[in-house]
N, C-alpha and C positions, 0 to 999 in steps of 0.2 A: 469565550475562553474555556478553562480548561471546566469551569464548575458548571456549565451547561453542559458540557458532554458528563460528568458525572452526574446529574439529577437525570439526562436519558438512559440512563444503565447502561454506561459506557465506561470504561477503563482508561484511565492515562499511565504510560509507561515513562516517567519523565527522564529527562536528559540523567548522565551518570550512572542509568541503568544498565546493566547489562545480561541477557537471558540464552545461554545456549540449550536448543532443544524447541521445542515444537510449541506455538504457540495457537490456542483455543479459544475462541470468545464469540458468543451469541449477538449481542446486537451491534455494538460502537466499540473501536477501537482508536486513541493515540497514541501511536507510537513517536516518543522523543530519544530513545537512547538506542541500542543496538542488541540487537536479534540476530545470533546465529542459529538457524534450521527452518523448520518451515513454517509460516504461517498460514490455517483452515480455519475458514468462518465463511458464514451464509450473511454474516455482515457487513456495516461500514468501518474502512477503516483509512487513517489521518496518517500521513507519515512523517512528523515533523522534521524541523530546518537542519534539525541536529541529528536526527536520527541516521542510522546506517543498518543497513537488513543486510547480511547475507542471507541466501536461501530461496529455495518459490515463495511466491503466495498465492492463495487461493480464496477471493473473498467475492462477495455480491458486487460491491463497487471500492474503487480504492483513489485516494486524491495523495502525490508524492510530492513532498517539499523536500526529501534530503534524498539520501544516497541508495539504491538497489540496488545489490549484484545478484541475480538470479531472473529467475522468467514468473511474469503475472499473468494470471489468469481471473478475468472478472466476470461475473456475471453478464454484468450490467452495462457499468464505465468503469475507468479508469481516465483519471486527468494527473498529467504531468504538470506540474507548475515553475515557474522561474525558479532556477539556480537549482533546481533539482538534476541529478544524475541517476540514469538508469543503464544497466549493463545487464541485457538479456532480451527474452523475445514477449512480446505481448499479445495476447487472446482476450478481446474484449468487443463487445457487439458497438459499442462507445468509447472511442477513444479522443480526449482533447488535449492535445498538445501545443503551451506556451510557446511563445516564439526563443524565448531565453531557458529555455529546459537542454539538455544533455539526453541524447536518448541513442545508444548502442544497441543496436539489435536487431529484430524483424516485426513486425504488429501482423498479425490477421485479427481482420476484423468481419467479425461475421453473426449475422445475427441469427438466430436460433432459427431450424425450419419446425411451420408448424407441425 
């Protein structure tokens, strides 16, 4: 739950929130409430049931429970999860996608050359 991602030095954004402008964070992020602009992190980050992103992101690995509108870019992975919606293109060397996910857009997937 949410108090092990806060003992990793991680953020939770909970549901009700809501944040226009550009979002920053080093290691853990969950997002539960709604992000208008972009989010940049070399981190993880959580996108809960409730949440809603307009905007990019741009993180190490990212896991979608709620809603995207914009294009992701992951380092790492990126996993779509059931009842999750994404509307935009995805850039990730790991991409897993639920059978019950929503996913508008294009993926390349490619992994880094050495």
């Amino acid at each position: 739950g949410a108090a092990e991602v806060t003992r990793a030095g991680g953020g939770v954004l909970s549901s009700g929130v809501s944040i226009k402008g550009s979002v920053k964070f080093q290691k853990e992020l969950v997002i539960d409430g709604e992000v208008e602009g972009k989010i940049d992190s070399h981190g993880r980050l959580t996108i809960g049931v409730n949440a809603k992103i307009t905007g990019e992101i741009r993180t190490k690995s990212v896991i979608v429970n709620g809603t995207v509108d914009g294009n992701i870019t992951a380092e790492e992975r990126c996993e779509l999860r059931a009842g999750c919606t994404v509307r935009g293109d995805i850039e990730s060397p790991r991409l897993v996608v639920d059978e019950a996910a929503t996913f508008i857009g294009s993926a390349k997937i490619a992994t880094k050359k050495a």
